[in-house]
C-alpha positions as CSV (number, residue, x, y, z in Angstrom):
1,X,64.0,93.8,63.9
2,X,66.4,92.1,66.8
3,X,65.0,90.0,69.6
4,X,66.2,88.4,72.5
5,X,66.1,85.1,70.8
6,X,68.1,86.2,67.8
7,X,70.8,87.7,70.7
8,X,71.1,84.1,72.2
9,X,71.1,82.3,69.1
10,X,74.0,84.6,68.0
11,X,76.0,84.0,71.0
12,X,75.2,80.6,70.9
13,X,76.2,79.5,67.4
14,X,79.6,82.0,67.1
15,X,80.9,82.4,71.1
16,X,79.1,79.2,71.9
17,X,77.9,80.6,75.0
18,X,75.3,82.7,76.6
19,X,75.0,86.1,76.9
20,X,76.9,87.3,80.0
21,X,73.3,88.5,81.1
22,X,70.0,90.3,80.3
23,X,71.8,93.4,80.3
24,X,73.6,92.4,77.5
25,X,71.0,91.5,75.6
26,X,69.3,94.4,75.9
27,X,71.9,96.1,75.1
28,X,72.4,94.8,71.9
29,X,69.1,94.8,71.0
30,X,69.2,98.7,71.5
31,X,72.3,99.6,69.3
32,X,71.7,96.8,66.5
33,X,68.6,97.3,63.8
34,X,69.2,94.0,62.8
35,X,70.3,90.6,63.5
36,X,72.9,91.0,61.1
37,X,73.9,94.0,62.5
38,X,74.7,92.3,65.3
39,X,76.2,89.4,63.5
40,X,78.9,91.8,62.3
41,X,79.4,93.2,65.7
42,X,80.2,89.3,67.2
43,X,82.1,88.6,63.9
44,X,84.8,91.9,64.9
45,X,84.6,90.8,68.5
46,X,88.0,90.1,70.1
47,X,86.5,87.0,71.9
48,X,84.8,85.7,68.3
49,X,88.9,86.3,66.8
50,X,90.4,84.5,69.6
51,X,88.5,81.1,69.2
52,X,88.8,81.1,65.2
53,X,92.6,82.1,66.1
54,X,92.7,79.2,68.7
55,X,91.5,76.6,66.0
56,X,93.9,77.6,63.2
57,X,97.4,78.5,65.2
58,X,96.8,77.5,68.7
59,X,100.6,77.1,69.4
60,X,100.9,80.7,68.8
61,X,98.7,81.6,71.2
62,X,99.8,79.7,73.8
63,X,103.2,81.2,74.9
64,X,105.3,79.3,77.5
65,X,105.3,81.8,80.2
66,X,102.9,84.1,81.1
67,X,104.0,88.0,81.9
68,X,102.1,89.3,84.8
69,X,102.7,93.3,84.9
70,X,101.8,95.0,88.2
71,X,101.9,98.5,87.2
72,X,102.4,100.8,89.9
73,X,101.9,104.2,89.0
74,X,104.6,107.1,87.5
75,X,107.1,104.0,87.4
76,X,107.6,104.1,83.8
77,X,104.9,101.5,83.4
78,X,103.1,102.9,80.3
79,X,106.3,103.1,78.4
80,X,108.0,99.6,79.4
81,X,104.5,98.0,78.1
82,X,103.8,99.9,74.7
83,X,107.5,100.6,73.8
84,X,108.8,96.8,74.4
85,X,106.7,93.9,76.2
86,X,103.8,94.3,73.7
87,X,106.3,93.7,70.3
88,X,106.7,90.2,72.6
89,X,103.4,88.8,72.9
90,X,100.6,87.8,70.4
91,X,98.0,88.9,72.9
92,X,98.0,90.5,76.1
93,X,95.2,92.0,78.6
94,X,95.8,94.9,80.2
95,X,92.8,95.7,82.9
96,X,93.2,99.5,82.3
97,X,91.7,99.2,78.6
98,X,88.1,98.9,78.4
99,X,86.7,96.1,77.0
100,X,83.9,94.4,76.5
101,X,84.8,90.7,77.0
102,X,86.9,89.3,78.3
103,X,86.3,91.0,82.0
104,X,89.3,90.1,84.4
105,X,86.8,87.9,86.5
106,X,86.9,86.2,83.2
107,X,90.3,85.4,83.4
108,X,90.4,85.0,87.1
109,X,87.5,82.2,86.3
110,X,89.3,80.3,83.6
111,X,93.1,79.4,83.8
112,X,93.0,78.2,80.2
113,X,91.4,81.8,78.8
114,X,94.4,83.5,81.0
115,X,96.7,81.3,79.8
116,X,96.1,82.2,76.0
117,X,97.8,85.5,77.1
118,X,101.6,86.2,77.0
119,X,101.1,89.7,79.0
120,X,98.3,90.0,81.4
121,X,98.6,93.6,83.7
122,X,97.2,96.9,84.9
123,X,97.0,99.2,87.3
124,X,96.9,96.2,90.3
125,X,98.8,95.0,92.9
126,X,100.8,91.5,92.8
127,X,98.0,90.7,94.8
128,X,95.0,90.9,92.7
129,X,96.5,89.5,89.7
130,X,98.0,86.5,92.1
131,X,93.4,85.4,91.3
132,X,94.9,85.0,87.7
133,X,96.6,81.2,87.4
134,X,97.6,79.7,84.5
135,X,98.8,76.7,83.2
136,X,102.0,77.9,82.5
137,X,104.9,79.5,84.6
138,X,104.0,82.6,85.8
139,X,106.8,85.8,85.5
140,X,105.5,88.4,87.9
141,X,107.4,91.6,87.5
142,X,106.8,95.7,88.7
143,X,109.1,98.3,89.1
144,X,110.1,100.2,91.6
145,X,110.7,104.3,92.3
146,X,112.4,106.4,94.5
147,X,108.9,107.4,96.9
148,X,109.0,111.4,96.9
149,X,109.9,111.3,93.3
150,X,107.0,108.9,92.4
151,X,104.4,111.0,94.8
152,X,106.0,114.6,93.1
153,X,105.6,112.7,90.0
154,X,101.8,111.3,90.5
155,X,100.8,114.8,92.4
156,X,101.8,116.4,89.0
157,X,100.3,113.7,86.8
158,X,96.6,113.9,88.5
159,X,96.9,117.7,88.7
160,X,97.8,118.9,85.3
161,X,97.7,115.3,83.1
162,X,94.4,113.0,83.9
163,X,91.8,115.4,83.7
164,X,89.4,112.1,84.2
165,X,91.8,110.8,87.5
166,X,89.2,111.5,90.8
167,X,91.7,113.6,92.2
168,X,91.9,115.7,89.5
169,X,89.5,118.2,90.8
170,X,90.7,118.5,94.4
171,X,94.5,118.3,93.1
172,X,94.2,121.1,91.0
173,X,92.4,123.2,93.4
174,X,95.2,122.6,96.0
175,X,98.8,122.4,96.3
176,X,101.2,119.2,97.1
177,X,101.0,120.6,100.8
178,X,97.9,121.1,101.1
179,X,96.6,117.1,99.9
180,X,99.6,115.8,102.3
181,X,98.7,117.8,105.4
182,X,94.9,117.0,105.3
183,X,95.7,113.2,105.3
184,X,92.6,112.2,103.1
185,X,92.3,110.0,99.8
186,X,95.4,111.6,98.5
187,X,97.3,110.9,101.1
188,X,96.4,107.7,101.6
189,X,96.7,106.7,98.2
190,X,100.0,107.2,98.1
191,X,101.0,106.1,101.7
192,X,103.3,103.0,101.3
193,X,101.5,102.5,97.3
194,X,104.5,100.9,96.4
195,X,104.4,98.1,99.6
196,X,101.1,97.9,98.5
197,X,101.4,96.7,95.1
198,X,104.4,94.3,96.0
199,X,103.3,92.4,99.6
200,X,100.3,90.1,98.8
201,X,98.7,89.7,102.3
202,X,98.2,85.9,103.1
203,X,100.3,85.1,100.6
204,X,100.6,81.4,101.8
205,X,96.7,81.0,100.3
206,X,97.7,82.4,97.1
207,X,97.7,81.1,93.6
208,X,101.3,81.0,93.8
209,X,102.9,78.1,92.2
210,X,106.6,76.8,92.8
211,X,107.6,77.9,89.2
212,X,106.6,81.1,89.6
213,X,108.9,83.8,89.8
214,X,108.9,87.5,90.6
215,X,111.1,90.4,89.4
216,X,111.6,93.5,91.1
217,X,113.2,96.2,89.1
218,X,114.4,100.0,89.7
219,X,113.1,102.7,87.2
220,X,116.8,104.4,87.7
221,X,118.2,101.2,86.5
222,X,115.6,99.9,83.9
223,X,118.1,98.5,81.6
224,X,118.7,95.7,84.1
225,X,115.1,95.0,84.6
226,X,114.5,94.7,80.6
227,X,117.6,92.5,80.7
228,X,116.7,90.1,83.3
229,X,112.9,90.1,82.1
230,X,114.4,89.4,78.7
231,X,116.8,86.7,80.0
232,X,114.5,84.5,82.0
233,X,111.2,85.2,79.5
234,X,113.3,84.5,76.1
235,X,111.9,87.3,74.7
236,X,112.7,88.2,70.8
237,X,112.4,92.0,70.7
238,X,115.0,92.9,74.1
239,X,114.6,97.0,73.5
240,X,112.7,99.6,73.5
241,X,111.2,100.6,70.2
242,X,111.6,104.7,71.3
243,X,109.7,105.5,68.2
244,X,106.4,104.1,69.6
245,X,106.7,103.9,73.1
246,X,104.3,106.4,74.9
247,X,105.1,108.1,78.4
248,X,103.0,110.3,80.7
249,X,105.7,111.6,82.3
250,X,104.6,115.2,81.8
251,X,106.8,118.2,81.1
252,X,110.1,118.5,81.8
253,X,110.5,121.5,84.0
254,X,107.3,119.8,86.5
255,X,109.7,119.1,89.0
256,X,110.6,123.2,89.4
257,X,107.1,124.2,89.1
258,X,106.2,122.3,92.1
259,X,109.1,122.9,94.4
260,X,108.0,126.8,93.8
261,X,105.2,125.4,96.0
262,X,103.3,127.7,98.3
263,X,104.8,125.4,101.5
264,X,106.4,123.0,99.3
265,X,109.4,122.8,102.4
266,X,106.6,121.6,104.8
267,X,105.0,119.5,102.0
268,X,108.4,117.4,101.8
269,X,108.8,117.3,105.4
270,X,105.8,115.5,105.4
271,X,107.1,113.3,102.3
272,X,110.5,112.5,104.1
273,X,108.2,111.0,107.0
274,X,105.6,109.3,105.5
275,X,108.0,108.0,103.2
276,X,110.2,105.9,105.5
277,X,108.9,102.4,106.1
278,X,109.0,102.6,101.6
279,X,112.6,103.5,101.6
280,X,113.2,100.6,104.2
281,X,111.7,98.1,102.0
282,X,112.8,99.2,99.3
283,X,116.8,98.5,100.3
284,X,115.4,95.0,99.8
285,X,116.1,94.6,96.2
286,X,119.2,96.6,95.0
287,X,119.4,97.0,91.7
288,X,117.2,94.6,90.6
289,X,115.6,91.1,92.8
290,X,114.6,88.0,91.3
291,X,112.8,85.8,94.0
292,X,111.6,82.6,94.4
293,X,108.2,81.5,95.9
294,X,109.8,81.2,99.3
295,X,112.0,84.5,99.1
296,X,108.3,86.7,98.4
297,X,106.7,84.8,101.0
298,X,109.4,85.4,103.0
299,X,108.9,89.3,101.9
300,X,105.1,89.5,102.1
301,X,105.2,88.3,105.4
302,X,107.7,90.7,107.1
303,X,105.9,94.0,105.5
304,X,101.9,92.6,105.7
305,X,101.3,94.7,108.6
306,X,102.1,97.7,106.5
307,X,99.5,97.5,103.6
């Protein structure tokens, strides 16, 4: 039978650490019969992999720049990362996958755990992954979309896609007019989302470093993001491997079910308003922006009172 001292003991002689805390403990103790059990279980961990990895081919899992992905939403995120940028790294963390260890406080804690990762991204602004430093250069890169097509876009994804998504139930219950006009979560959710995942509010009393650099790319011109990304990161594998590459994009013909809309019209008036200070800001990058520390600080500080 398990015990707390066999849990500590374990953690101690193959993570050499303790137990993140009694929770843990417990919680092994409930789902193993046995220490060996739970021997195996540290054995398959991803942490216990990592340090025997980091003993026999550290230089492998070091890479010399570190990817950091700020993944707005419906911006082709989900097949950028799983059709191309993961072929390019030994190991990434992505803050959407659940996982037991390591938490992203983890990696906000240590730079040298963070810096054992050539991708680290998610569903989080430039912002919040900013608390991740590492030793290395830092390429922070996100892409862009027209607004109203994003918003049509995420409106259809959390209505008829994410059954889990917390505005699944109110979205499907509703129409696009309906969530815009009542000016709740929805609404605010998507107000200026894309400011909000680029403009990093006292940005001066960030983490970020003169090296660092951040790309800005357009989902209508992705081929000149993964070409610039590819350029300044050295990456091996430069395209997409279509094959693989997953999308939730939805069907095809979403865009004509939801301009048949009961008020769809007054629904994009609303859009074309809401929508403006994002088309303002997003003239600032063309095609595609690469910018220095002092050109985002220069951004973040013109657009902070919009986030």
């Amino acid at each position: 039978m398990l015990d707390r001292k066999d849990v500590i003991g374990l953690y101690n002689t193959l993570l050499n650490r303790e137990p993140e805390s009694e929770d843990v403990v417990e919680n092994y103790i409930k789902i193993h019969e046995d220490i060996f059990e739970a021997m195996k279980a540290i054995l398959h961990s991803e942490e216990y992999k990592n340090k025997i990895l980091d003993r026999v081919m550290p230089s492998k899992l070091i890479p010399s720049k570190v990817i950091i992905f700020s993944h707005i939403p419906k911006t082709a995120g989900t097949y950028l990362r799983t059709g191309w940028l993961l072929y390019n790294v030994v190991n990434y963390f992505w803050t959407d996958e659940k996982r037991e260890h390591p938490k992203l406080l983890d990696l906000e804690k240590s730079k040298d755990i963070a810096s054992s990762y050539g991708l680290i991204g998610g569903h989080k602004p430039i912002s919040e992954l900013l608390k991740v430093d590492t030793i290395q250069q830092r390429i922070i890169v996100s892409v862009l979309r027209d607004p109203i097509e994003r918003i049509i876009s995420f409106y259809n994804h959390v209505k008829y896609n994410d059954k889990t998504h917390p505005f699944h139930k109110k979205a499907k219950e509703s129409t696009l007019y309906e969530l815009l006009s009542e000016k709740k979560d929805f609404y605010n959710t998507v107000n200026n989302e894309q400011i909000k995942y680029i403009v990093t509010k006292d940005v001066e009393s960030s983490s970020l470093k003169d090296v660092d650099i951040v790309i800005i790319g357009m989902q209508n011109k992705i081929d000149l993001f993964i070409n610039k990304v590819n350029q300044i990161c050295e990456l091996k594998h430069k395209d997409i491997v279509k094959d693989v590459a997953q999308s939730n994009s939805g069907k095809n013909s979403y865009k004509n079910d939801i301009t048949n809309e009961l008020n769809y019209n007054k629904a994009l008036e609303i859009l074309k308003e809401m929508t403006k200070d994002e088309y303002k800001f997003i003239d600032n990058f063309g095609d595609l922006s690469v910018l220095d520390k002092k050109e985002y600080i220069r951004l973040c500080n013109k657009y902070a009172d919009l986030i």
